[in-house]
Structure formats: C-alpha cells, structure tokens
C-alpha positions as CSV (number, residue, x, y, z in Angstrom):
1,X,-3.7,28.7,10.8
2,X,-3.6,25.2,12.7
3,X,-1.3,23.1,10.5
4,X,-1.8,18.8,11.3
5,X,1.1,16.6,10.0
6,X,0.8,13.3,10.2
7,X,3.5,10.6,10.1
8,X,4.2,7.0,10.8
9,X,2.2,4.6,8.2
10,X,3.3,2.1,6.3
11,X,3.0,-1.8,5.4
12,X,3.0,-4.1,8.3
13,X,1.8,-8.0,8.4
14,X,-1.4,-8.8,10.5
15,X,-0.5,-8.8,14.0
16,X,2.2,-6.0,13.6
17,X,2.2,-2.6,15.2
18,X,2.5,0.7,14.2
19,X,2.7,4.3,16.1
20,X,1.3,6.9,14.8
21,X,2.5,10.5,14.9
22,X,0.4,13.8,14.3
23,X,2.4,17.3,14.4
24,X,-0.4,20.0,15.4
25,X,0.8,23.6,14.8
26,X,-0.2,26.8,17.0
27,X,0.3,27.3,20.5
28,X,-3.7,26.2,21.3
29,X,-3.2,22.6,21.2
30,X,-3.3,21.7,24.7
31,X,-7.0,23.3,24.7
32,X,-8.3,21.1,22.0
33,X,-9.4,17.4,22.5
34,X,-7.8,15.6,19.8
35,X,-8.9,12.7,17.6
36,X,-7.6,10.2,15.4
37,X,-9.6,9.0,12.1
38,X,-9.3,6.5,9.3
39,X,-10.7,6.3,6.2
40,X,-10.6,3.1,4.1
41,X,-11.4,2.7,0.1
42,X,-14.9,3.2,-0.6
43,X,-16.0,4.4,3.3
44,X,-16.8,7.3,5.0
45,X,-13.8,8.8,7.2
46,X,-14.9,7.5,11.3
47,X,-13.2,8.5,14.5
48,X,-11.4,5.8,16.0
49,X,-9.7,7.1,19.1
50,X,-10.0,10.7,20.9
51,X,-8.3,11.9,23.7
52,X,-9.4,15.1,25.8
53,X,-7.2,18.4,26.4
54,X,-7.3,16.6,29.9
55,X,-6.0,12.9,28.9
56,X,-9.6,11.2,28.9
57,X,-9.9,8.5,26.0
58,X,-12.6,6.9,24.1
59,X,-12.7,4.2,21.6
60,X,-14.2,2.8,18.9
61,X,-15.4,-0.4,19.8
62,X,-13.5,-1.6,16.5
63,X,-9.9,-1.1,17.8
64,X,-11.0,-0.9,21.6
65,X,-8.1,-2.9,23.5
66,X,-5.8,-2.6,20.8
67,X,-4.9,1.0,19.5
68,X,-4.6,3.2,22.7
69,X,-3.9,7.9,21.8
70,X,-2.1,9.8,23.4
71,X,-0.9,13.3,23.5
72,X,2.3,15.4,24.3
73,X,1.7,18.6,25.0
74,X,5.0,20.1,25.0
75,X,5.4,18.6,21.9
76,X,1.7,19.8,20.6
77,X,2.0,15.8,19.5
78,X,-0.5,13.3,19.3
79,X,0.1,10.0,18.9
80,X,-1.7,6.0,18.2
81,X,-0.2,3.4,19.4
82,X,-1.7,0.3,16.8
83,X,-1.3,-3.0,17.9
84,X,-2.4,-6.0,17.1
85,X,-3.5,-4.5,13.4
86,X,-5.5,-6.4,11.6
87,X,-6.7,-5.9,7.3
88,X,-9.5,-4.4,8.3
89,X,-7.7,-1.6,9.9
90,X,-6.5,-0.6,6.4
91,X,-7.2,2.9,6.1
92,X,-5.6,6.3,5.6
93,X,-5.6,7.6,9.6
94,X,-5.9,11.3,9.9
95,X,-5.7,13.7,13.1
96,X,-8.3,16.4,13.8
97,X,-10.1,17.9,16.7
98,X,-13.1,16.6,16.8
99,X,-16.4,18.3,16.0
100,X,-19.9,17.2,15.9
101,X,-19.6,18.3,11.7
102,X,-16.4,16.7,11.8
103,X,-12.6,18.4,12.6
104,X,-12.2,21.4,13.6
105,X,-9.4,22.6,11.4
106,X,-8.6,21.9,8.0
107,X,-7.3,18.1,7.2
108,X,-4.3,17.4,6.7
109,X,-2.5,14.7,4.2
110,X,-2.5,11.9,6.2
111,X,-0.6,8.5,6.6
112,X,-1.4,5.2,5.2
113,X,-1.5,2.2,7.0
114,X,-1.7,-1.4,5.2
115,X,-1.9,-4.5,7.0
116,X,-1.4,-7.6,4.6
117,X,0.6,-10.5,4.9
C-alpha cells in the first residue's frame, strides 16, 4: 500500500518561500504523474502543480510563475518549490497522483502552510 508523507510547512511572512517535501512509498513511483494540492478553510481541495512520470509540468494559473514541482525519482520524492507566497496561498498542500476522481492513492496528513505577516 502506497504510503505519501508530506513535510515542509510552516509560518512564513508574505513574500517568503517554502519547499515542500512529499515521501511516496513503493517502488512504482517513477510511473505515476505526481501532483501537489491545497486545501484552504472552507474550500474544496484543487491541484495546484503536477508533474508527469516524464518531468512535464502544469500549473494552476493561481501560483503559475511562482511555485515550480519537481520530482526525484531515486528518492520516490516530490517536491514544491513556493515562492513568492502570498495569504491566499494558505492552505493545507497535499501530494497525490492525480486522477480525474481525484488521487489515486489514499491521502495522506499533509503539511500546513501559513503566510501572514
């Protein structure tokens, strides 16, 4: 059973920067495209960021140009790079692989991320 571990959160002032960690267990994970998602008080959970077994990225136009994924695959890693945050990207951020339905395996606990001066 994939396990997803995610790491990295925390408080940080507007304009700040945090990077984001996601341990994936299993020895599948460089098959899977990978996705990060946030979900802030009061909102569905969205996908802000997924990156393709291959490296390809997409974005959501909301952090486009300022969070960028990436992956390690001898690490089964995946990684968001935040910067410049802003409040509005307050949110728990989880890691998944992305499905039409939502994530492919079973969500882990996630990290918070607070941006308030």
């Amino acid at each position: 059973q994939v396990q997803l571990v995610e790491s990295g959160g925390g408080l940080v002032q507007p304009g700040g920067s945090l990077r984001l960690s996601c341990a994936v267990s299993g020895s599948l994970f460089r098959f899977h495209d990978m996705g990060w998602y946030r979900q802030a008080p009061g909102k569905q959970r969205e996908l802000v960021a997924r990156i393709s077994s291959g490296g390809s990225t997409n974005y959501a136009d909301s952090v486009k140009g300022r969070f960028t994924i990436s992956r390690d695959n001898t690490k089964n890693t995946v990684y968001l790079q935040m910067n410049p945050l802003k409040p509005e990207d307050t949110a728990v951020y989880y890691c998944n692989a992305p499905l039409p339905q939502g994530g492919r395996f079973s969500w882990g606990q996630g990290t918070q991320v607070t941006v308030s001066s």
